[in-house]
Structure formats: structure tokens, C-alpha cells
N, C-alpha and C positions, 0 to 999 in steps of 0.2 A: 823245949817249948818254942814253936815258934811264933810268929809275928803276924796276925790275921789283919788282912789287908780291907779295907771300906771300900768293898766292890758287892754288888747283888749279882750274885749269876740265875738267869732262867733259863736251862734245860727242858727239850722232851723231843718226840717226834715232829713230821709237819701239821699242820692244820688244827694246833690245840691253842692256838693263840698267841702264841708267843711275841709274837710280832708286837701285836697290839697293846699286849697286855706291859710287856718293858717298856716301851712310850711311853705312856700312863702312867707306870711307875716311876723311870725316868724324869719325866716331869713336876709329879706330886712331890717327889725328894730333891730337885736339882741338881741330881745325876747327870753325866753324860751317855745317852747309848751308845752300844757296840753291839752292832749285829754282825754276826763271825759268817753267818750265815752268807749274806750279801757278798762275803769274801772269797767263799769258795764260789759261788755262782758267776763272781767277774773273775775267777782263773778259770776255769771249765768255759767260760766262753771265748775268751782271749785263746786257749787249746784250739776251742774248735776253728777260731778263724785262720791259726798257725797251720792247721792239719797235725797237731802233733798226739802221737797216739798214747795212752795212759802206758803202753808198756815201754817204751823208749827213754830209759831213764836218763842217757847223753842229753837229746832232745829236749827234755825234761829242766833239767839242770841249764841247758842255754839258755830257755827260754826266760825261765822264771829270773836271768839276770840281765835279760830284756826290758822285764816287765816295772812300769809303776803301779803300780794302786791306790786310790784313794778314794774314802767315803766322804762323802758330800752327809753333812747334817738337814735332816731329816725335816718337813717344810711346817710340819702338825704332828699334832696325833696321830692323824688318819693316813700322815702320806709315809713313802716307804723310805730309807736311807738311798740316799745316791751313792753310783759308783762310778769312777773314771778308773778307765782301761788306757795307760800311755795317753793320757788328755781328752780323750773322746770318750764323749757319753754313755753309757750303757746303762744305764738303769733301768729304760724300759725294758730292753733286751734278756735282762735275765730274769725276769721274772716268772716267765712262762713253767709250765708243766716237764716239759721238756728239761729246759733248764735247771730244774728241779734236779730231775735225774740224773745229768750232766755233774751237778755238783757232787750229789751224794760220791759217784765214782769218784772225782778229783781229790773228793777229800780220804781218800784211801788210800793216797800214794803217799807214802812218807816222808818225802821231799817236801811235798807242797805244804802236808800240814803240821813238820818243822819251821817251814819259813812264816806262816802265816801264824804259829802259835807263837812265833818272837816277835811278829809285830801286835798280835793282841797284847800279851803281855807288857809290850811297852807301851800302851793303853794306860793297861793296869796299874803303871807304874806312878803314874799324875793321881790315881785313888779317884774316888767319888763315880762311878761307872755299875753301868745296869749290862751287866755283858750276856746275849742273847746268842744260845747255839745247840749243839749236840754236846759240847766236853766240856763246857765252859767251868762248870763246876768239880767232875774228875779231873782235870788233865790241865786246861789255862789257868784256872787260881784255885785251885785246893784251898789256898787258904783266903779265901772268899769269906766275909762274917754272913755272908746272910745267902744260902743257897734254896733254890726250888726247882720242883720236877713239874713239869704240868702233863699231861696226859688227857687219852679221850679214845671213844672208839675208833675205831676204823672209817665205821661207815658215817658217823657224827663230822668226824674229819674232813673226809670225802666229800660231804656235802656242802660243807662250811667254804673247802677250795672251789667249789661249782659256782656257788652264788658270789665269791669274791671275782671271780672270772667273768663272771654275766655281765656284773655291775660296772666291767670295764671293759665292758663291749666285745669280750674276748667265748666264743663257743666253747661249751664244755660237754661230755659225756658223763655222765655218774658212774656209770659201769667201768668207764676207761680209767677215771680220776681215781677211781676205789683200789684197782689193781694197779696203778701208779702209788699210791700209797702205801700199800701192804708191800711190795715189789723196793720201793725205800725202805720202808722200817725193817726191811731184811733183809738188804745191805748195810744199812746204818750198826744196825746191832750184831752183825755179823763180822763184819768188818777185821782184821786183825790190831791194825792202828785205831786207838781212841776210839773206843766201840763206841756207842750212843749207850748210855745205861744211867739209871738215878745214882748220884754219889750217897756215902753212909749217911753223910750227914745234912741229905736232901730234904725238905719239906712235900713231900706227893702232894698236887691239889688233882683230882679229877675235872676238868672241864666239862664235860658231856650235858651236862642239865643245869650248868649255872652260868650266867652271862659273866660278857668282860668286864662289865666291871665290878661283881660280886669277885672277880678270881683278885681284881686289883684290890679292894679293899682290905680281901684276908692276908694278902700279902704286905700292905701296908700294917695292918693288925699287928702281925708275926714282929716285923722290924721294929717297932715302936713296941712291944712288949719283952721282946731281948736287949732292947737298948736300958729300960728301963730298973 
């Protein structure tokens, strides 16, 4: 028997809300977030500014004992977690579409997401944490008391990253964003290391036709009727 840990994890693809929807939750509970996500995004951009290439596993291995990382806590609801790369900013920097994709690779080298799954874990380790990613639930805390999957179409998805892109004055294509999507979710799930996939003992919410904060509710629901 082991010892289930007081951590939420939210799992799924991109654009089902995850982001927003752990904030929310996050804060309704006085949790702290961990977006695992924001961590492969500032090593996949620290790579690129090294030129260090994903097969170069020497490289690889110097680099990441180079590297600091640290997330900056998150300003609202609505704003994203900060990242510093060795002291410099980057937050803006990795949010882009691009960087999206940047990550999904990074996080498939098993170096990286070794090193980054013992710093989530030691997250983990303080309790009380809404941890937001692709494994968070397989693979960082298995023994999470309270896990969920979020999911949505493709093309619901797609649209949802166009309009979060507009409203930051950032150009998007729907057609480009859509096959960036579909083009992650099959790396993610593909993947060898830490596939992206719902753990056994996931909660699936569908996103697609119900707002964020009908998904934060049920998911407050869920926790507060298993604590019970």
C-alpha cells in the first residue's frame, strides 16, 4: 500500500484548457501551481539559443548542467507562470506556436525529462500542488489523490490557440495552428518516453462544448465528494 500524496494533477493535449483551468483550481483550493509544461518550453528554448541539437546527447548532458531554471509565480488567473532561463526572462519567449513544438521534441529526450521530472517531484514533495502537463499523472505523481484528463477536438482546440494568440496581438493561421496541433498530439502520444495518454485512474472531462469554468467546477465537485 502506498502513500497518496495531496497533489491534483491535470493532464491532456494542448489547447483543452489546462492552463487556465489549474489556476482556477489552484486558487479555489490554495494549491500551489506547477506547470511542467512551461519547463520543457524554457529548456527547448535555452537549446535553441545554445544551437544544441536534440541528438547530441554529450551536448545535451553539458548543457542542462549549465542550466538554471526557475518559474516565477503566476500574476492572476489569467496570466501565464514565468520562466527564467540562467536569470533572464523568458516568458514571453516561449509561448509562441513554435515553441510549442520546440517543446513537445525536448520533452522526448530522456535526459531532459529525467532531470525535469526530479525537479517536479521535488515540488511534489512540499504537497498541496495542482501540477499541469502531459505525465503529470502517469509518470510525476502516480500517487496523486486526485487526477484528471481534459481533452477536446482538434479543431475546438485549434481555435481556442488562434483566439488566445489574436488577443495578444500575436497573427495566427487556423489552418497552420490545426496541423500544429494534430502534428503535437502525435509526437506527444507517440513518443517513447512518457507518452502523453489518460492515467487508469484519470477522471476524462471533455472540454469541447463546456466553458472553463463549468470544467473547474466539476472538478472541484469530484475533490470535495472523494474527500468526503
Amino acid at each position: 500500500m502506498y502513500e497518496v500524496q495531496n497533489i491534483i494533477t491535470i493532464d491532456g493535449p494542448s489547447g483543452v484548457g489546462k492552463s487556465t483551468v489549474s489556476r482556477k483550481v489552484a486558487a479555489a483550493t490554495g494549491f500551489t501551481y506547477l506547470d511542467t509544461g512551461a519547463m520543457y518550453r524554457g529548456v527547448g528554448w535555452y537549446f535553441l539559443q545554445q544551437g544544441v541539437a536534440l541528438e547530441d546527447g554529450e551536448a545535451i548532458a553539458k548543457k542542462l548542467e549549465e542550466l538554471e531554471l526557475k518559474l516565477l509565480p503566476a500574476a492572476d488567473e489569467e496570466s501565464d507562470v514565468g520562466v527564467l532561463i540562467n536569470g533572464e526572462n523568458v516568458s514571453d519567449a516561449i509561448r509562441s506556436p513554435e515553441m510549442a513544438m520546440v517543446a513537445s521534441k525536448v520533452s522526448a529526450v530522456p535526459l531532459v525529462r529525467d532531470i525535469l521530472t526530479e525537479i517536479q517531484r521535488g515540488y511534489g514533495d512540499k504537497g498541496s500542488i495542482v501540477a499541469e502537463g502531459r505525465d503529470t499523472g502517469t509518470v510525476v505523481f502516480p500517487r496523486a489523490a486526485f487526477k484528471f484528463f481534459l481533452d477536446a477536438q482538434p479543431e475546438e482546440r485549434a481555435k481556442r490557440r488562434v483566439m488566445q494568440l489574436q488577443a495578444r496581438g500575436v497573427e495566427a493561421d487556423f489552418k497552420q495552428i490545426l496541423m500544429m496541433t494534430l502534428e503535437r498530439d502525435k509526437n506527444d502520444s507517440e513518443r517513447a518516453v512518457a507518452p502523453l495518454k489518460k492515467a487508469e485512474d484519470a477522471v476524462r472531462i471533455d472540454t469541447t462544448e463546456i466553458t472553463i469554468q463549468q470544467v473547474v467546477d466539476e472538478i472541484l465537485r469530484i475533490i470535495v465528494g472523494k474527500k468526503s
